[in-house]
N, C-alpha and C positions, 0 to 999 in steps of 0.2 A: 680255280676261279679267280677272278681280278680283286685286287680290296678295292678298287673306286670304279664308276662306272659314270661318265658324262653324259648328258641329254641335252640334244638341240632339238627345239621343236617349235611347231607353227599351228598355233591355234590350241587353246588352250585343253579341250578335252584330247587330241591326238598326242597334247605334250604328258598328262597324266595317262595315257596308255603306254607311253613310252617309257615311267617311270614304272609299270608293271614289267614292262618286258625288261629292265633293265634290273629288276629285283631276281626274275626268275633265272638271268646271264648271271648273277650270283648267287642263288638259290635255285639251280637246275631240278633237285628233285621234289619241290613245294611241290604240292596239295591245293587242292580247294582250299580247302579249311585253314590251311597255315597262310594261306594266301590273303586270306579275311581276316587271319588274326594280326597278320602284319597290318594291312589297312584296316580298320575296322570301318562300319557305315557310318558314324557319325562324324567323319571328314568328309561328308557330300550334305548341307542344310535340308535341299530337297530332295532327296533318297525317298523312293516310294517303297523300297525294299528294305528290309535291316543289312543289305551286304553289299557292297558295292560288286563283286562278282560273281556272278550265279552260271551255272553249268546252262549251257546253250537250249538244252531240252526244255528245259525249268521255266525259260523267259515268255513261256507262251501265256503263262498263267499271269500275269503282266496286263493281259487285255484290259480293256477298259467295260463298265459291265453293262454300255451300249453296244459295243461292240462295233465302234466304229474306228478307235484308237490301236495301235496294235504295238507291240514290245517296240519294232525300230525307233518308234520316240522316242525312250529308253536307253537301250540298250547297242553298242554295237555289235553288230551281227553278221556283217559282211566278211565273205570268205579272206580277205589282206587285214582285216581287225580282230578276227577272233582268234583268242591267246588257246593255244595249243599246249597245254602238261606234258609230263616227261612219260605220263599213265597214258597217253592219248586223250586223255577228256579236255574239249573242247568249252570254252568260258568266253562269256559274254560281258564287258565291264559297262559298268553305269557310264551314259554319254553325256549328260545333261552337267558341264561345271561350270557355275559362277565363279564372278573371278574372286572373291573372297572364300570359297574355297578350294579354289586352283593354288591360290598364295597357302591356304592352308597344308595341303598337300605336298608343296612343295621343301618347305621348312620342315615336316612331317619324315619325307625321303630319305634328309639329313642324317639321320639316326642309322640310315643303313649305308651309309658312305653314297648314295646315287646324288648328284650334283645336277640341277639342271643350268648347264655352262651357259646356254642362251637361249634366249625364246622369241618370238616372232607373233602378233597377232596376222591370221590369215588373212588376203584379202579374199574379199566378196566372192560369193558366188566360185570359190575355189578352195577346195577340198586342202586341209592341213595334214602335218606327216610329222614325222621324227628322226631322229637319227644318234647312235648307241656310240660313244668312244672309250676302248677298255686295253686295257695292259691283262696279259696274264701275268697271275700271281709268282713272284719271285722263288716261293717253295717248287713251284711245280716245273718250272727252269734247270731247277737244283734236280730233282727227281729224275729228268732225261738225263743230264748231264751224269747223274751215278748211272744210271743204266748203261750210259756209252761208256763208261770207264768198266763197267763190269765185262761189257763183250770185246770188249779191247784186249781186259786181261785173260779171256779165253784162248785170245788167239794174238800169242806175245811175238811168235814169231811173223806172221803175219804184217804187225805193227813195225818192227824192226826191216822188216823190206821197205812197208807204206816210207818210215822217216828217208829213207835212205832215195827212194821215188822223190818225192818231196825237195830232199836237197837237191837233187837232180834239175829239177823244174821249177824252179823257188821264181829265178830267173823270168821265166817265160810266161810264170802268169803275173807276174808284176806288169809284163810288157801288156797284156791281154787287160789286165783291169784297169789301167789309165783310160784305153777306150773307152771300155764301159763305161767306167763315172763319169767320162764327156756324152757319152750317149745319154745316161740319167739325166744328167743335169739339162743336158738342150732338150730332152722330152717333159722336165720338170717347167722349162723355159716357156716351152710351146704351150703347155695346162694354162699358166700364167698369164700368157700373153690372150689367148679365145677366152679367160674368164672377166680379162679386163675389157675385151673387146664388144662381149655380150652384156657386162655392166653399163658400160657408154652408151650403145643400143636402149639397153631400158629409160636409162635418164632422156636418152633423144626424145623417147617417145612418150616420154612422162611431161616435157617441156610442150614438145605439139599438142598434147590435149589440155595444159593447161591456155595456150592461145586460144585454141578452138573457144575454150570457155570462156575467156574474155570476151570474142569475138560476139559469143552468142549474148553476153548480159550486155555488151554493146547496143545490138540489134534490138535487142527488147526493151531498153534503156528509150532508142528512138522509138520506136512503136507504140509505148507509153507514153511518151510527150506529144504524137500525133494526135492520139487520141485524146486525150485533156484537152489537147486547142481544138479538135472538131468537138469534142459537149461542153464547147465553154457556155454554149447560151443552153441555159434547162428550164423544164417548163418547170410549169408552180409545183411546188411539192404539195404531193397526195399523200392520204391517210398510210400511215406503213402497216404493213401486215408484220403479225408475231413472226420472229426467225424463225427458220425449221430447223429442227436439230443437222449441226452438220458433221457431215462426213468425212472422216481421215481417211487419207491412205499409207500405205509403211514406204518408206524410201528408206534402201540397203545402202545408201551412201554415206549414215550417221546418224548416231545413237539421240532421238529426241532429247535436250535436258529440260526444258519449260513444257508446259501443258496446252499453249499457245501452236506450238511446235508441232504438236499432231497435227494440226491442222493442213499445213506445209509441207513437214516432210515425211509422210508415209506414203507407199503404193499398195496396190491392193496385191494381197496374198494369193499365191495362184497355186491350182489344184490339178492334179491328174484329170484326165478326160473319163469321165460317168462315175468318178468314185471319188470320196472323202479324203485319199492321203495327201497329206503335205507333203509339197515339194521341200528339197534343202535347203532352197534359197527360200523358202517361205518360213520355216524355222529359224532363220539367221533374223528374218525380220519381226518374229513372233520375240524371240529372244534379248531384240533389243528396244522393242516395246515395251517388255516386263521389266528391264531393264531404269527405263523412264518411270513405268510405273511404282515400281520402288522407292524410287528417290520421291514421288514425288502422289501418297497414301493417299491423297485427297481425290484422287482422279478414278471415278465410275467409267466403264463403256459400254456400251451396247455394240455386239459384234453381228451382220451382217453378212447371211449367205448368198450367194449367188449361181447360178449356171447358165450354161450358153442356151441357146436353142434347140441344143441338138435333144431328141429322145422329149416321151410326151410331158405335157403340163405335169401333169401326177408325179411323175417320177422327177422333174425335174425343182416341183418344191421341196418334195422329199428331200432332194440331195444336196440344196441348198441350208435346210436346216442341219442337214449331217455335216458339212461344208464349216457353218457357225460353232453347232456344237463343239468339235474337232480344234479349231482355237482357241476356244472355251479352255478346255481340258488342256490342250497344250501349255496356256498361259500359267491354269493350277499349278500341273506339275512342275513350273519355274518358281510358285513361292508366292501367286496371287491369289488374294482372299475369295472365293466364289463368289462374296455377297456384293463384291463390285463388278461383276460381269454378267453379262444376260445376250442372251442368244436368238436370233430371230431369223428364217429365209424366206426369200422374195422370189424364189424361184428363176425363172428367165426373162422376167417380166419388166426389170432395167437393165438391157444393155448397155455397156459405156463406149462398144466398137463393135464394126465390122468383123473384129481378129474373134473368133468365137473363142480362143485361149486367153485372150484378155477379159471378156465376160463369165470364164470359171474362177470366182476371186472370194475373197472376204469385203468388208469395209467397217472400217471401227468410227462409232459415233458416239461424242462424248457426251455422257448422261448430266446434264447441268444441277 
């Protein structure tokens, strides 16, 4: 087994899975149980479980007791996530990490030599990973190496040809290995030269979308000034009516910090077509709503179902209040107080577009 074991990873729950798999590349034959006792659940704040890894059968009981939520908010579960034992028993690890106990976690690892060398927050809307860098252990180097000296000594005369081979052709693979290490080296060249090639490409194209977006606060810049000079002349002000409460939507481009912010930049959470679950990218958005909400105790919402058109009225309230409920519960499980959330569905009755997948959504409204 290795005594250190390195961790790169993107995204902060794929990087604490990384640090499980990198426990068991040095503890091949853990347990469940030793596996929990290493981590225990109180390095996760909001663990709904006492263990951060529970055996893959077990996470069904996870549900939620509407029955609309189900383990995957939870738990990872997918066949390239789930940690395989040396027993075959197959384990599910808590998905759900803030970054204050992602930090804990990782300080945590320390203890068993696992290092995580670097980390990367994921971007949007794209799936994070990890990756394992290890030495074997020096004893176990030693260990081949007595084995080879022992079938050596088996077979002495055998050896005394090999040396004498050897002398013979000492020569000729000297000639043969200069190649080679030119060959390494220009294919080591070549790795180098396509990773710097494909770095360039992403900057190219990280500079075009930053013009684009100049281009467009341009455009909007003018289209604003149009319009202030066509309502320069306004008729007499009328009595104003009470505001109506309004409506956020989640924008995956950046974590709200003010309360104002909702208002701006969220979009609305979107859902599989006739059912309740949350898309990924609609938990990236849920995740950094609660996110806001934390920092920032004072803020109630009222959360807002919706669905398209498709399938009748009845069914289609129904699955809007399943829709609310579902972020409702989502948000708990991050760490927010139930007494600040309330849940309501409108069925199909506001659509916001023709795209019926943009009318499968949430909408978050701040309770004043």
């Amino acid at each position: 087994m290795p005594s250190e074991v390195k961790v790169y990873g993107t995204g902060q729950s794929r990087t604490v899975l990384g640090i499980a798999n990198a426990y068991l590349v040095m503890h091949p034959d853990a347990t469940l149980e030793e596996l929990n006792q290493a981590f225990p659940g109180d390095l996760n704040s909001s663990n709904r479980s006492e263990t951060i890894f529970v055996d893959i059968n077990d996470a069904e009981k996870f549900k939620s007791g509407t029955g609309n939520s189900t383990y995957e908010m939870f738990f990872f579960e997918k066949e390239d996530e789930v940690i395989t034992l040396k027993d075959g028993r197959k384990v599910a690890m808590l998905e759900l990490w803030q970054k204050t106990d992602f930090d804990k976690m990782v300080e945590w690892a320390k203890q068993y030599n696992i290092i995580v060398a670097d980390y990367k927050d994921n971007e949007y809307f794209k799936k994070g990973g990890f990756k394992l860098e290890y030495e074997e252990d020096a004893a176990v180097a030693g260990a081949v190496a007595a084995e080879s000296d022992a079938a050596a000594a088996d077979s002495a005369d055998e050896k005394s040809e090999g040396e004498a081979e050897s002398t013979d052709t000492q020569s000729d693979d000297a000639a043969q290995a200069e190649p080679a290490a030119e060959n390494a080296e220009s294919d080591t060249n070549a790795e180098d030269e396509k990773a710097a090639e494909e770095q360039q490409n992403k900057e190219k194209k990280k500079k075009r979308a930053i013009w684009w977006i100049l281009l467009l606060l341009i455009i909007l810049i003018l289209l604003l000034i149009l319009l202030i000079r066509g309502c320069s002349k306004q008729p007499e002000p009328q009595p104003v009516a009470p505001e109506p409460e309004e409506a956020v939507v989640a924008d995956t481009t950046a974590v709200a910090d003010t309360v104002d912010a909702i208002k701006t930049k969220f979009n609305a959470a979107q859902f599989v077509a006739a059912k309740a679950d949350l898309t990924e990218s609609s938990k990236l958005v849920l995740q950094e709503l609660a996110e806001m909400m934390t920092k920032h105790p004072e803020v109630k919402l009222k959360i807002v179902g919706h669905a398209s058109s498709d399938g009748t009225q009845k069914f289609n309230q129904k699955l809007s209040e399943e829709r609310a409920k579902v972020a409702v519960d989502y948000l708990i499980s991050l760490g927010i107080s139930a007494d600040r959330l309330q849940s309501e569905g409108k069925g199909s009755s506001e659509p916001i577009s023709e795209d019926r997948e943009k009318n499968r959504r949430t909408e978050f409204i701040v309770i004043k």
